[in-house]
C-alpha positions as CSV (number, residue, x, y, z in Angstrom):
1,X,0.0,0.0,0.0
2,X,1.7,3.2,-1.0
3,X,1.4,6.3,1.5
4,X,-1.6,8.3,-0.2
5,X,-3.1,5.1,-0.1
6,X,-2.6,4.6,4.0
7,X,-3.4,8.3,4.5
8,X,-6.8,8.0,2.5
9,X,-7.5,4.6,4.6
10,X,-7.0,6.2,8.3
11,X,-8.7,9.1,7.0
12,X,-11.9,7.5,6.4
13,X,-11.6,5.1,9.2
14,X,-11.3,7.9,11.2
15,X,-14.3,10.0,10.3
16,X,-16.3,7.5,10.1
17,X,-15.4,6.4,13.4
18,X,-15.9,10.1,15.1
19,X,-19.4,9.9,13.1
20,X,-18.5,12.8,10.9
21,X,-19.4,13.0,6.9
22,X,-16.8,14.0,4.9
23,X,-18.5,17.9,4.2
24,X,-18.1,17.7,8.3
25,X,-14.5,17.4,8.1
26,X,-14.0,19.6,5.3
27,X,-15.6,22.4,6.9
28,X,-13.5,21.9,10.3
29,X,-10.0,21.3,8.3
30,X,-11.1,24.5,6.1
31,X,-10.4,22.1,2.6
32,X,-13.1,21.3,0.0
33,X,-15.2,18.6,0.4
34,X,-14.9,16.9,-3.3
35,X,-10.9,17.2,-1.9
36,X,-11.3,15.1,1.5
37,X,-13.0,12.3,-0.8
38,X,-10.0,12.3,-3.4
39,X,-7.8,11.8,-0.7
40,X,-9.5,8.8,1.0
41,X,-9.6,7.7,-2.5
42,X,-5.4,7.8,-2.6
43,X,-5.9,9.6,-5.7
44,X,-4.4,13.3,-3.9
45,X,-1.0,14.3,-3.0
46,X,-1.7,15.9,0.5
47,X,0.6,18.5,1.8
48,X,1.5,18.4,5.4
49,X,-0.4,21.8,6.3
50,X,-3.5,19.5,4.9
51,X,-2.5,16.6,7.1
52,X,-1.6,18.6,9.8
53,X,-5.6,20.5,9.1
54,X,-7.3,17.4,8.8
55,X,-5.7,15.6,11.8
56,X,-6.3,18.8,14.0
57,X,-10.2,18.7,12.9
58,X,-10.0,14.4,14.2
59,X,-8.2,16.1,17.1
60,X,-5.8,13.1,16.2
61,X,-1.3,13.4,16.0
62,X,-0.8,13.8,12.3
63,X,1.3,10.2,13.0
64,X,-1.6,8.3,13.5
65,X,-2.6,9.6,9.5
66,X,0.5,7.6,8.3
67,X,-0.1,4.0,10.0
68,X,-0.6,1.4,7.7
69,X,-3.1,-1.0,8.4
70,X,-2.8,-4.6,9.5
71,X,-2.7,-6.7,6.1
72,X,-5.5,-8.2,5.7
73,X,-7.9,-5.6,8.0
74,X,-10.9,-4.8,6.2
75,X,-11.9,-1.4,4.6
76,X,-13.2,1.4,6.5
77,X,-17.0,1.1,6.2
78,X,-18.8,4.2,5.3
79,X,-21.3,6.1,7.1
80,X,-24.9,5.6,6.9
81,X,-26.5,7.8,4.4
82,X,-28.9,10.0,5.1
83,X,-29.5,12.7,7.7
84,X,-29.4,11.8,11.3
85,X,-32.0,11.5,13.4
86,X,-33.0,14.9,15.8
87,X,-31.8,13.8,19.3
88,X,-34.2,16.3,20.9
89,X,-37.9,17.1,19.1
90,X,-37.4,20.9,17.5
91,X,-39.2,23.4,19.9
C-alpha cells in the first residue's frame, strides 16, 4: 500500500469512526469537500499543512494519519447515508 493510499485509509476510518461526513470534516479542516473524498480515495497528493488541518479537525497526531493497516484488516466502512435523526424534538 503506498502512502496516499494509508493516508486516504485512516482518513476514512477515522471520520467514520468520530461519526462525521466528509462535508463535516471539510468544513473543520477548512479544505473542499470533493478534496477530503480524493484523498480517502489515494488519488491526492496531500501536503502536510492539509495533514496537519485534517488531523487537528480528528483532534488526532498527524502520526496516526500515516499507520498502515494490518494486512488483511478490512476497509473502512462508510457512514450511513442520510441525515441523522433529531436527538431532541425541534421546539
Amino acid at each position: 500500500m503506498d502512502a496516499r493510499s494509508i493516508i486516504g485509509w485512516n482518513l476514512r476510518r477515522l471520520r467514520v469512526a468520530q461519526g462525521l461526513s466528509q462535508e463535516r470534516l471539510a468544513l473543520a479542516a477548512g479544505i473542499d469537500r470533493a478534496y477530503v473524498g480524493r484523498v480517502e480515495r489515494g488519488s491526492e497528493n496531500v501536503t502536510i499543512t492539509t495533514l496537519e488541518a485534517m488531523a487537528t479537525a480528528l483532534a488526532v497526531p498527524i502520526a496516526v494519519l500515516l499507520i498502515a493497516p494490518e494486512p488483511g484488516a478490512a476497509q473502512p466502512m462508510p457512514l450511513r447515508a442520510g441525515r441523522r435523526p433529531r436527538s431532541t424534538p425541534p421546539g
